[in-house]
C-alpha positions in Angstrom: 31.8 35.1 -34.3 33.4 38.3 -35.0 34.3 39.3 -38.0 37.2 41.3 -39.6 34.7 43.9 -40.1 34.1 43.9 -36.4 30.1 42.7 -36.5 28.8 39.2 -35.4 27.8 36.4 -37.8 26.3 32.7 -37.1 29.7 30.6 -38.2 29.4 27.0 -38.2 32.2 25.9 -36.2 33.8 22.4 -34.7 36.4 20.9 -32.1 38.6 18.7 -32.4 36.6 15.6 -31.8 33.8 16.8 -34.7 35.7 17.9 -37.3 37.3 14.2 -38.1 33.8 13.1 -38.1 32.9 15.5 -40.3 35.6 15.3 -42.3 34.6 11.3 -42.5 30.7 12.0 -43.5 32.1 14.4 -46.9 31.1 12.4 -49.8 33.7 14.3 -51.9 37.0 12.2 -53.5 38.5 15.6 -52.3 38.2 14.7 -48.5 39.8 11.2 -49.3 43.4 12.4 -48.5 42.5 13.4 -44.9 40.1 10.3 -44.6 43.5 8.0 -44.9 45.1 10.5 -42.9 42.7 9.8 -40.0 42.1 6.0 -40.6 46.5 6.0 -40.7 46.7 7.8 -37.0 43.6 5.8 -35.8 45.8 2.8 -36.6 48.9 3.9 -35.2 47.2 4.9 -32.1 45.4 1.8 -31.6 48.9 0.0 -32.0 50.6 2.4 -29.4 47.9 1.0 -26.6 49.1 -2.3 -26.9 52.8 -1.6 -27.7 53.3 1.7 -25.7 57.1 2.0 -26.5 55.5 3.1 -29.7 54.4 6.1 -28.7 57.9 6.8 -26.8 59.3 6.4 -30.3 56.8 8.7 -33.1 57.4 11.7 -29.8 61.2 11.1 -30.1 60.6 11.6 -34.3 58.2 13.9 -34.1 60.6 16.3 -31.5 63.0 15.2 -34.5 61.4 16.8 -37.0 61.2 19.7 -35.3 64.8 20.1 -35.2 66.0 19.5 -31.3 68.8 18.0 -30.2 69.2 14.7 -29.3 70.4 15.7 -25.8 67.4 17.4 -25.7 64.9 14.8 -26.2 65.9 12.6 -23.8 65.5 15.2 -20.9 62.0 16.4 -22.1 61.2 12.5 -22.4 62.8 12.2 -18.8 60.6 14.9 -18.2 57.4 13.6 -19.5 57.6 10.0 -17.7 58.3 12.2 -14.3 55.3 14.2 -14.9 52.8 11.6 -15.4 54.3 9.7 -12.8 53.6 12.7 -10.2 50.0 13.4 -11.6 49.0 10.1 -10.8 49.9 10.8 -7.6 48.0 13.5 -7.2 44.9 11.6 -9.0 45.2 8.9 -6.2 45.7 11.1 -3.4 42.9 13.8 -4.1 43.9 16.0 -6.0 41.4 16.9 -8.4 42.1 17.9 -12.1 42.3 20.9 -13.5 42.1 23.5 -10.9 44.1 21.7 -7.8 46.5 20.2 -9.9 47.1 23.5 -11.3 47.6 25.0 -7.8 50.2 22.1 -6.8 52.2 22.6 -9.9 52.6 25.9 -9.9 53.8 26.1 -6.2 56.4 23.6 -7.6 57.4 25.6 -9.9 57.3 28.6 -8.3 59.7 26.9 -5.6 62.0 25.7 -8.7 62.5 28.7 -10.5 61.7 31.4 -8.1 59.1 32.4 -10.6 55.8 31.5 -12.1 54.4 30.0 -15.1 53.6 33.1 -16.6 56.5 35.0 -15.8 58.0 32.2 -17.2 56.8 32.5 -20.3 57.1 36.0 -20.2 61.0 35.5 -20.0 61.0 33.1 -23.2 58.8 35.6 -25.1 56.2 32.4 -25.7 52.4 33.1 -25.7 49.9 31.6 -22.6 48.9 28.9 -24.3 52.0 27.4 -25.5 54.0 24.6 -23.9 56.7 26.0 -21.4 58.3 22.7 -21.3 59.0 22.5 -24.6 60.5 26.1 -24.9 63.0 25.1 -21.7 67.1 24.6 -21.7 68.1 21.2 -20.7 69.2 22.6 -17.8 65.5 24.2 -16.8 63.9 20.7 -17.6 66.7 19.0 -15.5 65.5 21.2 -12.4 62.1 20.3 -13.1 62.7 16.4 -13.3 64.1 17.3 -9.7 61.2 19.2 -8.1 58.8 16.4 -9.5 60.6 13.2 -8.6 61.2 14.9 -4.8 57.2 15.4 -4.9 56.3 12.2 -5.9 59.3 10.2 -3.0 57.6 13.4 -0.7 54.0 11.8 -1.3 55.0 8.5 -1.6 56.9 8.3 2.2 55.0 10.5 3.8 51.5 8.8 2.4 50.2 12.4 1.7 46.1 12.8 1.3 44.6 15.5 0.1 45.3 19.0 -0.8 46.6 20.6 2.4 49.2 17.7 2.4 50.3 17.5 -1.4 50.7 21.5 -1.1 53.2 21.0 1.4 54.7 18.1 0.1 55.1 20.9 -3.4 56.3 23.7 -1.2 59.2 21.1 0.2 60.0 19.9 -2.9 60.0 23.1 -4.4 62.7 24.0 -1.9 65.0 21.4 -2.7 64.8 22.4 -6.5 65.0 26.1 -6.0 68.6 25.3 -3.4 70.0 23.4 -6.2 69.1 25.9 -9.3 70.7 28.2 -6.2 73.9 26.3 -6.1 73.9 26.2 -10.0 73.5 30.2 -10.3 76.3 30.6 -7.9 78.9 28.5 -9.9 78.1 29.5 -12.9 77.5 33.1 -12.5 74.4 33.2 -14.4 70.4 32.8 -14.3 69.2 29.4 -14.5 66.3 30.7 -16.7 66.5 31.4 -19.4 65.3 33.6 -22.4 66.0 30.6 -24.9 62.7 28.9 -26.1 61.9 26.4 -29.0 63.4 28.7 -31.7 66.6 29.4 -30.5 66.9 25.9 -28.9 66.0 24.2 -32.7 68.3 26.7 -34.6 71.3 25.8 -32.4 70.7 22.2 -32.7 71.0 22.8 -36.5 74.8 24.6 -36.6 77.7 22.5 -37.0 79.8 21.5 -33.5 83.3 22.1 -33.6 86.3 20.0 -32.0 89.7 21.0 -32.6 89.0 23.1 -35.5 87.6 20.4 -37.3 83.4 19.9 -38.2 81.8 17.1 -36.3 78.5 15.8 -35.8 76.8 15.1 -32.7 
């Protein structure tokens, strides 16, 4: 790896699937801490496959923690459940992962928002690698519940196969989402997209909502 002194030197290095089980193989009462760690989340994940509510409920507190909103939450878990629902349409109907899923989602939301992913990002200052989703308005994740759930009622009634027929079935649905962020830009006078991302969305959920002049919580 390089170096901060810009030369190349032999750096042992791991993913994240070998360094627990490194981590585990440390005969050191230093590594216990992140031994119980693990064994704690190899528990609770374990417990989630047979009680998947579970997991519905550590994402809720773990978005928590992070300090959105509770109106956020349940759109980007609304959002979530439409997502998987859609990629296991594709799965079933041939689109393979990775690559063709990534050119079916992208002409959906391309179709949605009028621009890319990365143009996206670009608008919410976010790097490449970071989750879009969770750096979008409730308004942005609404729209993309829309596009998604037309996909998957697209797929479903028209019994698409293969790529050539999920791309269109995207493109359409695409269409129906971008009209109606169209019909939301021309009420409200303003871009649907927005330049708010997880900073700005957390901070906001943190100040105090005002009714009547007097303090409330929401």
């Amino acid at each position: 790896m390089k170096s901060a002194d810009g030369k190349h030197y032999l750096t042992d290095a791991a993913d994240t699937e070998t360094l627990p089980r490194a981590i585990q193989s440390i005969p050191s009462p230093k590594a216990e801490p992140f031994k119980q760690w693990l064994a704690r989340i190899g528990t609770e994940r374990l417990a989630e496959l047979d009680q998947p509510e579970l997991a519905a409920d550590r994402m809720r507190r773990d978005y928590q923690r992070m300090g959105y909103s509770d109106e956020w939450i349940t759109t980007r878990m609304k959002s979530i459940m439409t997502r998987d629902e859609l990629t296991e349409e594709w799965r079933e109907r041939g689109a393979k992962p990775g690559r063709e899923v990534g050119i079916v989602t992208e002409l959906l939301h391309s179709g949605t928002f009028g621009i890319t992913t990365k143009d996206h990002q670009a608008v919410k200052g976010i790097k490449p690698r970071a989750s879009l989703r969770d750096n979008m308005t409730p308004l942005e994740l609404a729209l993309t519940i829309i596009g998604e759930a037309t996909a998957t009622e697209l797929h479903q009634t028209r019994d698409s196969q293969g790529m050539p027929a999920l791309q269109r079935d995207a493109q359409d649905a695409g269409d129906v989402a971008g009209r109606t962020r169209r019909d939301i830009e021309a009420q409200t006078g303003r871009p649907v997209v927005s330049s708010e991302n997880a900073k700005t969305l957390t901070a906001k959920a943190k100040q105090p909502q005002l009714f009547g002049g007097d303090e409330a919580s929401i």
